[in-house]
C-alpha positions in Angstrom: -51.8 69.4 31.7 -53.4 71.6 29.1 -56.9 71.9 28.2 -58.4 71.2 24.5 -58.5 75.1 24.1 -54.8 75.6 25.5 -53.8 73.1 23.6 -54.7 75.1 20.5 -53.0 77.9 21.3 -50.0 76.0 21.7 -50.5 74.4 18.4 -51.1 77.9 16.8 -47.7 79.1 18.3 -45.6 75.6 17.0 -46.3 77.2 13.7 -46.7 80.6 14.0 -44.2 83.2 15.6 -46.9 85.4 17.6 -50.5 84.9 18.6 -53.1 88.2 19.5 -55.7 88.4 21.6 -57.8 88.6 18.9 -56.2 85.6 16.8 -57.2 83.7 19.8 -60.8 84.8 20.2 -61.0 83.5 16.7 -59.3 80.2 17.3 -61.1 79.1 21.1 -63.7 81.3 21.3 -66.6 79.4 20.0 -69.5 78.1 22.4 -68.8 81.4 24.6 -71.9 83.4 24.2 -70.5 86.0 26.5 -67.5 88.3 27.2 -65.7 86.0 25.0 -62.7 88.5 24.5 -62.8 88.0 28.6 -62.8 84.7 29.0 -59.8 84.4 26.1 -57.8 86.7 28.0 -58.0 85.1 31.0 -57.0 82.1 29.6 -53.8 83.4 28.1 -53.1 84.7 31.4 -53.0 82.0 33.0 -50.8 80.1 30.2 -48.5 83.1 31.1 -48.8 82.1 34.9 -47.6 78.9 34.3 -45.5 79.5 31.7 -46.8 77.8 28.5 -46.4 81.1 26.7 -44.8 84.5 27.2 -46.4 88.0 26.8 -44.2 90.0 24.1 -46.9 92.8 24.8 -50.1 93.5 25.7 -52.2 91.3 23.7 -49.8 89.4 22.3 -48.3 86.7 23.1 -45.7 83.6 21.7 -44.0 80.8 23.3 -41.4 81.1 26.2 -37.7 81.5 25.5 -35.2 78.5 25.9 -34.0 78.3 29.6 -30.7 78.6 27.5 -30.9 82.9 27.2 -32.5 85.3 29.5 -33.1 88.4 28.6 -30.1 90.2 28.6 -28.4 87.5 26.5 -31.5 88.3 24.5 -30.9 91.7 24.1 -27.3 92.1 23.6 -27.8 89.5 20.0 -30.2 92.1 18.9 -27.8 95.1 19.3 
């Protein structure tokens, strides 16, 4: 189950390829008075742990990849 604030983030990624860390600060971090930056990234992190979303790099992030492809299938459409 996904909180109000992960449930944005997933919201944001339904209709938009990528999200940053930053994007996100902007989108959930209101009410946080401190370390907000912090308290986003730990949040993505976790929706990497569980696998909501997947990091593309650091500090960016988009949804996971069909169970259909893994990587290498992934790789050898982009050559």
């Amino acid at each position: 189950m996904n909180s109000e604030k992960q449930t944005i983030i997933l919201n944001h990624l339904k209709e938009n390829e990528t999200i940053s860390t930053q994007e996100a600060v902007n989108l959930i971090g209101y009410g946080i008075y401190c370390n907000r930056s912090n308290y986003v990234a730990k949040t993505l992190s976790r929706m990497v742990k569980n696998g909501s979303i997947a990091r593309v790099k650091p500090g960016l992030f988009r949804l996971p990849i069909s169970d259909d492809y893994t990587d290498y299938d992934l790789l050898t459409e982009l050559k």
